[in-house]
mmCIF file of the C-alpha atoms, coordinates in Angstrom:
data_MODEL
# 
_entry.id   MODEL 
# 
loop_
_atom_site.group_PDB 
_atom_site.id 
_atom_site.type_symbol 
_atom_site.label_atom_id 
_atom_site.label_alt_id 
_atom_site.label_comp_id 
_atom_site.label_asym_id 
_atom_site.label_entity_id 
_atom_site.label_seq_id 
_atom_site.pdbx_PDB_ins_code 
_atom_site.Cartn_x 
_atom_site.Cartn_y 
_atom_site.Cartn_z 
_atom_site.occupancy 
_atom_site.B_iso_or_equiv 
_atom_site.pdbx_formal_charge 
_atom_site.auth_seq_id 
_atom_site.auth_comp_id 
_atom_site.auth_asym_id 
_atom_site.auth_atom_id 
_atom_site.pdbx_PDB_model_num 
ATOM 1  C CA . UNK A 1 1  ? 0.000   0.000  0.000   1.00 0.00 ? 1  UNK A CA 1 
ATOM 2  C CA . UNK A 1 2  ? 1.709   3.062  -1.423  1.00 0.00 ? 2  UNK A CA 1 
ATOM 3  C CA . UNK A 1 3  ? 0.073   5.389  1.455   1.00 0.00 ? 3  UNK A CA 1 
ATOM 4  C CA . UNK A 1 4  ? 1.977   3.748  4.527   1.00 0.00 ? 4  UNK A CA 1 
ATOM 5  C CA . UNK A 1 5  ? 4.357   6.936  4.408   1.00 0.00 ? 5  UNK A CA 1 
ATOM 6  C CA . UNK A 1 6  ? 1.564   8.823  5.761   1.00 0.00 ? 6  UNK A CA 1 
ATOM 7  C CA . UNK A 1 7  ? 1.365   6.516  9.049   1.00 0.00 ? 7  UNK A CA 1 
ATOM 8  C CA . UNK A 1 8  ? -0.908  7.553  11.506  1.00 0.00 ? 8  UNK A CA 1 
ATOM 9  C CA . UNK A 1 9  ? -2.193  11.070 9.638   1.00 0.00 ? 9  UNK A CA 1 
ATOM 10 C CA . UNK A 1 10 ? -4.689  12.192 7.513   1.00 0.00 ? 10 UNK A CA 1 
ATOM 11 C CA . UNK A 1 11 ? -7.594  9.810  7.513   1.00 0.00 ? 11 UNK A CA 1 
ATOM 12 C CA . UNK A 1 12 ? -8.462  6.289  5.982   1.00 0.00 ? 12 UNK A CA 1 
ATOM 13 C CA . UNK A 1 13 ? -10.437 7.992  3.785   1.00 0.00 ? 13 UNK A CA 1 
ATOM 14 C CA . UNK A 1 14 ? -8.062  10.458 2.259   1.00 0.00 ? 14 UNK A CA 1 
ATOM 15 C CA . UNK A 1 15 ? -5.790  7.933  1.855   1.00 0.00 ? 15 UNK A CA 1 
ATOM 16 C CA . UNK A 1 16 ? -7.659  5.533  0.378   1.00 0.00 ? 16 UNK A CA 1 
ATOM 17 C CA . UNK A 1 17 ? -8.493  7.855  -2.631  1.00 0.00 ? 17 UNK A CA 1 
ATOM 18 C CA . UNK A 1 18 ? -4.473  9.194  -2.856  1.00 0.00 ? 18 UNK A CA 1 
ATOM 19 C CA . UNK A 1 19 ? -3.370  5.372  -2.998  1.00 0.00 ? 19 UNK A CA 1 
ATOM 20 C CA . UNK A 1 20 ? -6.493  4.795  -5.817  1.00 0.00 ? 20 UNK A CA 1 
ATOM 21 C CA . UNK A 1 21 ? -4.983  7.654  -7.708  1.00 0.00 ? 21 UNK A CA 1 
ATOM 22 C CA . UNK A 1 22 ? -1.629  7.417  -7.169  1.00 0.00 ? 22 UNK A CA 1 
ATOM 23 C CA . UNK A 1 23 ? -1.639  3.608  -8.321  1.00 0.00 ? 23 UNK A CA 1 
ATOM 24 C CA . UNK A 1 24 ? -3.734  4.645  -11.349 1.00 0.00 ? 24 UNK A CA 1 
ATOM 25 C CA . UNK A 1 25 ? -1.076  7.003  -12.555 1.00 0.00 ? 25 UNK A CA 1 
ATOM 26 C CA . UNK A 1 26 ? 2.048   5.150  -12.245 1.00 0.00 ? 26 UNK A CA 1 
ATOM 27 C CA . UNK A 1 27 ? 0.448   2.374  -13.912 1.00 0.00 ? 27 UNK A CA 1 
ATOM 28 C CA . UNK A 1 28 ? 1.281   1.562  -17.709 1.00 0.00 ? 28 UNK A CA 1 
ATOM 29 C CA . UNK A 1 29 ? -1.019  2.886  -19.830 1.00 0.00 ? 29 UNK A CA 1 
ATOM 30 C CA . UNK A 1 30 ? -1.898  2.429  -23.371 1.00 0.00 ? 30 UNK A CA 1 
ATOM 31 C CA . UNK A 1 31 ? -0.070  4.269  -26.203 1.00 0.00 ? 31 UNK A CA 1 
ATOM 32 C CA . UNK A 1 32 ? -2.138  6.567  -28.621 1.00 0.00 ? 32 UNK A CA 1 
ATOM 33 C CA . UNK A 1 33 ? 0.684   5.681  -30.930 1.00 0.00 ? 33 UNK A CA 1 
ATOM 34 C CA . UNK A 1 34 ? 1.678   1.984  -30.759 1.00 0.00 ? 34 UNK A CA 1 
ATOM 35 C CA . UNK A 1 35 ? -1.095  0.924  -29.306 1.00 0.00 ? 35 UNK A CA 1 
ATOM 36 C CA . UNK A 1 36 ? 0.765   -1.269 -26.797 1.00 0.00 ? 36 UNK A CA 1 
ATOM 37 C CA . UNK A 1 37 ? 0.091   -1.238 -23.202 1.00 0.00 ? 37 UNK A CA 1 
ATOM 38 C CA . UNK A 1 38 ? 3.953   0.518  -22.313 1.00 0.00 ? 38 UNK A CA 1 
ATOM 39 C CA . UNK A 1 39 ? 3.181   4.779  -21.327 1.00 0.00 ? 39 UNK A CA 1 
ATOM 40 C CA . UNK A 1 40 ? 4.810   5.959  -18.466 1.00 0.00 ? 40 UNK A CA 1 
ATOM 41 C CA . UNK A 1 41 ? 3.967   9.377  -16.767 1.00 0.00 ? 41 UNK A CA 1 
ATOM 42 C CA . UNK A 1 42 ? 7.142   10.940 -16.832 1.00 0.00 ? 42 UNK A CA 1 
ATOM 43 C CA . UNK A 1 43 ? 5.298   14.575 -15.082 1.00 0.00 ? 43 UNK A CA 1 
ATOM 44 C CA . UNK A 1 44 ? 2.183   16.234 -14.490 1.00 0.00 ? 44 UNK A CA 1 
ATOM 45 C CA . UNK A 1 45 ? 0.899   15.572 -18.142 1.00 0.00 ? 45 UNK A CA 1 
ATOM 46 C CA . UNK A 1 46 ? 3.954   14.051 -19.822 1.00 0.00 ? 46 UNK A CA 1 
ATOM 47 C CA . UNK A 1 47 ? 4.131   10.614 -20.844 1.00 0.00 ? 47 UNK A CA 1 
ATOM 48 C CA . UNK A 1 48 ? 6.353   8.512  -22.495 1.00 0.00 ? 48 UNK A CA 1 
ATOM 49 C CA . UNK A 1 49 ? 6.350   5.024  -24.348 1.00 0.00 ? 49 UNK A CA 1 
ATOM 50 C CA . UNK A 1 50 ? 9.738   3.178  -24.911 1.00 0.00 ? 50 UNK A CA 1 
ATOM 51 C CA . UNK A 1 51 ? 8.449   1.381  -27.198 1.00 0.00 ? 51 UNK A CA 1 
ATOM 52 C CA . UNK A 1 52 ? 7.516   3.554  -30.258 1.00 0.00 ? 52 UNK A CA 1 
ATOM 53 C CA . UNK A 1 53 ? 10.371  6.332  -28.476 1.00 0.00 ? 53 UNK A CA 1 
ATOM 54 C CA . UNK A 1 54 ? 7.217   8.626  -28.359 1.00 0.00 ? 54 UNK A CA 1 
ATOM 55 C CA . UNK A 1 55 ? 7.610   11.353 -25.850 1.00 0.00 ? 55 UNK A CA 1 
ATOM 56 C CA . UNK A 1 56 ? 3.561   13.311 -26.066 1.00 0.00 ? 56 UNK A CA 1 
ATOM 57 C CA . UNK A 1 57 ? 1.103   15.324 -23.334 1.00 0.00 ? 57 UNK A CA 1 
ATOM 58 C CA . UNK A 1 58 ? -1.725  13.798 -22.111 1.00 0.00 ? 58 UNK A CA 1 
ATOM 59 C CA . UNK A 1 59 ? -3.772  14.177 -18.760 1.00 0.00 ? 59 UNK A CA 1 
ATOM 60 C CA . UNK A 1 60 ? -2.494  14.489 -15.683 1.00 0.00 ? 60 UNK A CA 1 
ATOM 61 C CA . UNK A 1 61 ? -3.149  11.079 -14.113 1.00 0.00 ? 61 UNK A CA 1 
ATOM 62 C CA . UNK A 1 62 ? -4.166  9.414  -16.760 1.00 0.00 ? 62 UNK A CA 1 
ATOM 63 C CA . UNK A 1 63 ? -3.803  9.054  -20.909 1.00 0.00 ? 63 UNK A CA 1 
# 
């Protein structure tokens, strides 16, 4: 669980939806380019996919 750096503050709730989020945006995610399931968030709304060497903007969490 990504949020145990938190420990005893801020709320199970609160949490909960940061770890949903945060797991959602350093998933892989599927290329508009290639079509393959390989986009990584580099930033806030930069992604990358090593395999087409495609470097594009996209949403913030997500593609």
């Amino acid at each position: 669980m990504p949020t145990k750096r938190f420990g005893a503050r801020y709320g199970r709730k609160p949490k909960k939806k940061f770890g949903q989020i945060e797991a959602q945006q350093r998933a892989k995610h599927k290329c508009p380019y290639c079509n393959k399931i390989a986009a990584k968030r580099l930033s806030v709304g930069i992604w990358n996919c090593p395999k087409c060497d495609t470097k594009f903007a996209g949403k913030a969490y997500t593609i």
